[in-house]
GUKEFI-104878 format. One record per residue (C-alpha): residue number from 0; y, x, z. Coordinates in Angstrom, 2 decimals. Example, Ala and Ser with C-alpha at 12.3 -4.5 7.8 and 13.67 -1.06 7.14 Angstrom:
BEGIN
[0,[-4.50,12.30,7.80]]
[1,[-1.06,13.67,7.14]]
This chain:
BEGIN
[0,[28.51,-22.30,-14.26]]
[1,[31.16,-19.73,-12.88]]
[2,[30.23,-16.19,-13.21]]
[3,[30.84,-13.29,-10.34]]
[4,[30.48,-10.28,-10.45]]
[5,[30.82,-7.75,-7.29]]
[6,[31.78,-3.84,-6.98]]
[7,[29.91,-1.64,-9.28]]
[8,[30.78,1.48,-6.28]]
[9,[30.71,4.24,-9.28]]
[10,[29.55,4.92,-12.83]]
[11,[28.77,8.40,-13.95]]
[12,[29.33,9.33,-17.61]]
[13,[26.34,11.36,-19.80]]
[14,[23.69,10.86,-17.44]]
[15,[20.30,10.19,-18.64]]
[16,[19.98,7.00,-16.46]]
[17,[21.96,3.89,-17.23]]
[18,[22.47,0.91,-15.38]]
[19,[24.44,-2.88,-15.71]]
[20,[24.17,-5.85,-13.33]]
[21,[25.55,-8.97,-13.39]]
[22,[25.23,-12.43,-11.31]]
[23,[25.56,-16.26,-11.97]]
[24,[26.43,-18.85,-9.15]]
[25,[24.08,-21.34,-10.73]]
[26,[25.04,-24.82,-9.77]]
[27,[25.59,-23.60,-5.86]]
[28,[28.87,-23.92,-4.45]]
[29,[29.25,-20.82,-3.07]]
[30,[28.07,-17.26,-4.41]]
[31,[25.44,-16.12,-1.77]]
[32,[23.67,-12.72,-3.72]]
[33,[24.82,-9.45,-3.84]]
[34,[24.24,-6.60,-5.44]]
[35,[25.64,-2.66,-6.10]]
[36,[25.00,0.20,-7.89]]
[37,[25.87,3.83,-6.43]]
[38,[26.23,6.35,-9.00]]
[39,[23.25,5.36,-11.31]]
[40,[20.82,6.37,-8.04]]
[41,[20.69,4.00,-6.01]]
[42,[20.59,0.15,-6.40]]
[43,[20.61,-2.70,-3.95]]
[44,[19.92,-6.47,-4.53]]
[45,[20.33,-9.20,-1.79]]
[46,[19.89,-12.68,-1.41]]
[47,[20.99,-14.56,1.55]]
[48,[18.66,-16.86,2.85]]
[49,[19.95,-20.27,1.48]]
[50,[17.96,-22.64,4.37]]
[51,[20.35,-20.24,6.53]]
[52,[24.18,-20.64,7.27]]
[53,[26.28,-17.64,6.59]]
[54,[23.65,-16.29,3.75]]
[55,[27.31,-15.02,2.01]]
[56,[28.05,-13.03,4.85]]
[57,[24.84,-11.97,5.44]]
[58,[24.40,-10.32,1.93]]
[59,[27.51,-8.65,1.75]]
[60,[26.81,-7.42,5.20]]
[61,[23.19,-5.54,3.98]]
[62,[24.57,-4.67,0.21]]
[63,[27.23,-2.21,2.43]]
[64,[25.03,-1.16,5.33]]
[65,[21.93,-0.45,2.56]]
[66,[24.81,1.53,0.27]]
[67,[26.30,3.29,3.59]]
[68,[23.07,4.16,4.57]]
[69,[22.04,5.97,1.64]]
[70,[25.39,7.73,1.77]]
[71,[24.86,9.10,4.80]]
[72,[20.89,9.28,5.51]]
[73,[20.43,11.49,2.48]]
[74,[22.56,14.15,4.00]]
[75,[19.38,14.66,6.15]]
[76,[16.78,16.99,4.50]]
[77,[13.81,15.54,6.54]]
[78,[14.82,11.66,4.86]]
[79,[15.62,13.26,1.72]]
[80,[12.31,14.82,1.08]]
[81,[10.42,11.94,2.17]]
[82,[11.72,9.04,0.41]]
[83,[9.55,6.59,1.90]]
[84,[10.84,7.19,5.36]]
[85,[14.04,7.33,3.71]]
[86,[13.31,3.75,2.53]]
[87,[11.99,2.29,5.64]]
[88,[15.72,3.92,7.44]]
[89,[17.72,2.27,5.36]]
[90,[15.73,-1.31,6.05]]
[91,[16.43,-0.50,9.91]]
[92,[19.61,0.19,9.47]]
[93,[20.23,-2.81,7.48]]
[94,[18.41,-4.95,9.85]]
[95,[19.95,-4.21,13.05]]
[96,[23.30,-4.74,11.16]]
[97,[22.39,-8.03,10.12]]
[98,[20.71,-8.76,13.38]]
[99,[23.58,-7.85,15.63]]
[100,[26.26,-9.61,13.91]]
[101,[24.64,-13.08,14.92]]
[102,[25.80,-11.59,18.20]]
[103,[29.43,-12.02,16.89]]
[104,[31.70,-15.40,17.41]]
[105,[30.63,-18.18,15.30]]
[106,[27.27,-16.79,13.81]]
[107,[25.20,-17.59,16.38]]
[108,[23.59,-19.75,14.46]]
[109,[21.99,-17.46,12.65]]
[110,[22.23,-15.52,8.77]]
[111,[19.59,-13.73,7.01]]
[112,[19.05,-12.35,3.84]]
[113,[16.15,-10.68,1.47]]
[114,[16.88,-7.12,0.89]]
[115,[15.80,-4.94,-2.43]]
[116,[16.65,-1.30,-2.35]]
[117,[15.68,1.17,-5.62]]
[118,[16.43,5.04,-5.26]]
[119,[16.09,6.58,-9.03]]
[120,[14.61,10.36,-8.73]]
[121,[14.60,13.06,-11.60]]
[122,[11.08,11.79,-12.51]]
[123,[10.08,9.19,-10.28]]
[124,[11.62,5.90,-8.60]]
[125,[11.00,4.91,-5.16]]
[126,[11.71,0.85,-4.20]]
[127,[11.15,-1.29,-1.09]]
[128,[11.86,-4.85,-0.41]]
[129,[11.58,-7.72,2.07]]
[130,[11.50,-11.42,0.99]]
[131,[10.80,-13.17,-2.87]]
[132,[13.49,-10.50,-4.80]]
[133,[11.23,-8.49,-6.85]]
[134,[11.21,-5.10,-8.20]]
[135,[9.85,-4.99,-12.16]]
[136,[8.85,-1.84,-13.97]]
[137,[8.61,-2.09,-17.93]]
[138,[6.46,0.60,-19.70]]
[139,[5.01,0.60,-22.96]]
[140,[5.10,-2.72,-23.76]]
[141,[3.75,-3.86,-20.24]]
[142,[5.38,-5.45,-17.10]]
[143,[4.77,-4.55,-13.34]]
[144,[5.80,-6.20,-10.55]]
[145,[5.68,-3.08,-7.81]]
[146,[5.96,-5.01,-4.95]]
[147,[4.89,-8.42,-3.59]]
[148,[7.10,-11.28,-2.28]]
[149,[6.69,-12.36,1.13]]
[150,[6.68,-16.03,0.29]]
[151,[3.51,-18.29,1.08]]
[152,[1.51,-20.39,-1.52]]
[153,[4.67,-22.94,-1.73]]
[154,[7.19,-20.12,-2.14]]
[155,[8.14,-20.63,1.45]]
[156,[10.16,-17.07,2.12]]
[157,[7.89,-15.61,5.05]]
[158,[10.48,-12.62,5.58]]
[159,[13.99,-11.84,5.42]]
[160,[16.35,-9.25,7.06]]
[161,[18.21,-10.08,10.22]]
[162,[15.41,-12.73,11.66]]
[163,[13.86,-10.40,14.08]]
[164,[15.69,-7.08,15.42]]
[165,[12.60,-4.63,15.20]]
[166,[9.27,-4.58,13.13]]
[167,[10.64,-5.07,9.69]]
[168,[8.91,-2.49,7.45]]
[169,[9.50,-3.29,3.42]]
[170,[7.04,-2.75,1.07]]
[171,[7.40,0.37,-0.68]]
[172,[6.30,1.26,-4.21]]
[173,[6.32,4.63,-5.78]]
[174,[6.08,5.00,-9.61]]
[175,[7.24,7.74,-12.58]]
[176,[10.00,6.78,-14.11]]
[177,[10.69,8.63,-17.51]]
[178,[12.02,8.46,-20.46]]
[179,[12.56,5.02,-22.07]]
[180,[11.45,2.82,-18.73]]
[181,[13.40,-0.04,-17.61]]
[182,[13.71,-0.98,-13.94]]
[183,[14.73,-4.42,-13.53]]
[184,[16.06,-5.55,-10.15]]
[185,[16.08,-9.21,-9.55]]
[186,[16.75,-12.39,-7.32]]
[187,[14.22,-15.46,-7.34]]
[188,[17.15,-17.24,-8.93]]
[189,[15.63,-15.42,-12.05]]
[190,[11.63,-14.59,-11.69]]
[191,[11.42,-17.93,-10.58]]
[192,[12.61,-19.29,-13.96]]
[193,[11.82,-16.22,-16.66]]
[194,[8.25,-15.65,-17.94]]
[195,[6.68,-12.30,-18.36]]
[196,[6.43,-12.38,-21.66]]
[197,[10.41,-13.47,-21.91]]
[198,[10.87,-10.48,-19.62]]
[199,[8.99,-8.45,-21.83]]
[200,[10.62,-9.40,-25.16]]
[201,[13.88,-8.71,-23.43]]
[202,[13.34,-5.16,-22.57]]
[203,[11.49,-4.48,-25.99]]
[204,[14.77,-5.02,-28.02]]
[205,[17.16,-3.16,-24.69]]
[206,[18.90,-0.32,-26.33]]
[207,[20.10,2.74,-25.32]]
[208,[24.24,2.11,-24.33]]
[209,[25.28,0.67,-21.40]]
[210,[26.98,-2.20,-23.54]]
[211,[23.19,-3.20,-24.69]]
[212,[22.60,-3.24,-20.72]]
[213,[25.07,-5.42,-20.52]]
[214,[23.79,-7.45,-23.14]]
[215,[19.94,-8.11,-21.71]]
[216,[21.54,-8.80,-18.70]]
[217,[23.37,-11.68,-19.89]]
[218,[20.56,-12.65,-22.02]]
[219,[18.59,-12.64,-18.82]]
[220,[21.49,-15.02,-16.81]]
[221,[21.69,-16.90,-19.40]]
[222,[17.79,-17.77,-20.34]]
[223,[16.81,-18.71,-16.25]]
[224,[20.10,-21.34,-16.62]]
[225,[18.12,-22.48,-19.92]]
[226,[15.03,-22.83,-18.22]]
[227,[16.75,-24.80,-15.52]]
[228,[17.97,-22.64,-12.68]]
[229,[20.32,-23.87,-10.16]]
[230,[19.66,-20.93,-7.80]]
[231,[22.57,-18.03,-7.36]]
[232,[21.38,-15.75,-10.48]]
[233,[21.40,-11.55,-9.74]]
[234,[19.91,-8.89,-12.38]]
[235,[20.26,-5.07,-12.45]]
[236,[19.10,-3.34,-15.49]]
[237,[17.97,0.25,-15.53]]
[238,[16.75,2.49,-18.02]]
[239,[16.25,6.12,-18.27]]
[240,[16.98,7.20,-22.07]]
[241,[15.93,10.87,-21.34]]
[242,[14.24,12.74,-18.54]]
[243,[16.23,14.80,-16.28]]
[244,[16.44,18.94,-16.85]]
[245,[16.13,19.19,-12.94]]
């Protein structure tokens, strides 16, 4: 399997959150997830819709409009305070970018892509998606999924960004995140194929430097090929070793 890995936009040093990501292109042809971190604060996850043409395009296209949005949204106190509208911006914003490009010469036929977007606070997390990427909290031994995948009883994806210009609103989850939590962002490439309890013993033994980050999230790659994933494989790891003084 060839491995890619995209832009990691900036890495700060001595913070008390940590993050690594990392991708597989599983036996597809063609890498079609995406994925960035910004400054240990905000992580994005996409997966372009594979029954779609153009699912590349379209995930590169969201994993930059998501990033530029938080960029420049958060420069607004009203969004900044209110993370959930904050949240449901960025999907907008992400969505009409996705949506309009069809508009452009030779996509007419249409791209789309699911869309998983974490913002890390001093003492909580805030995440929203649309489509079967999930968000998973580890605490204390336990694992959390925090919010649903729109996919029907035959894992059928129900939603995705760019099929519809208006009315997509992500589910958004709220939840402390302190010292010693994990965060794991992830495509279906991966749930689909990794057990809890896998999941679990993987963040039990996740240390505390960002080369043990880097670590699970091979271990994590490499265990859904194991278990016999084809799909285009994405994980981001985060962890918070200590809570934040403000």
């Amino acid at each position: 399997m060839r491995r890619s890995y995209p832009y990691i936009l900036k890495e700060d040093i001595e913070e008390p959150v940590i993050c690594a990501g990392g991708q597989l292109i599983g036996g597809r042809t063609k890498q079609k997830d995406s994925f960035a971190i910004f400054r240990n604060e905000c992580v994005v996850v996409e997966d372009g819709v594979g029954g779609m043409p153009h699912g590349d395009i379209a995930s590169r296209l969201a994993v930059e409009t998501a990033i530029w949005g938080y960029k420049q949204i958060r420069l607004r106190p009203f969004y900044w305070r209110d993370k959930k509208l904050f949240i449901k911006r960025i999907f907008r914003s992400t969505n009409l970018a996705v949506w309009q490009k069809q508009k452009e010469d030779g996509y007419s036929d249409g791209l789309a892509t699911t869309l998983s977007v974490i913002i890390i606070g001093s003492q909580k997390c805030w995440a929203g998606t649309v489509g079967d990427s999930r968000v998973i909290l580890y605490r204390d031994g336990l694992i959390d999924f925090l919010t649903p995948p729109d996919a029907n009883s035959t894992g059928f994806l129900t939603r995705a960004i760019g099929t519809q210009r208006l009315g997509i609103i992500p589910h958004i989850a709220v939840e402390r995140f302190v010292a010693k939590d994990i965060i794991i962002a992830a495509t279906d490439g991966i749930t689909d194929f990794i057990s809890e309890d896998e999941m679990r013993a993987i963040c039990e033994i996740c240390g505390d430097t960002k080369e043990s980050l880097s670590n699970a999230v091979e271990h994590i790659l490499t265990s859904a090929g194991h278990h016999g994933s084809t799909d285009n494989m994405t994980v981001v790891i985060v962890k918070r070793l200590r809570s934040s003084i403000t």
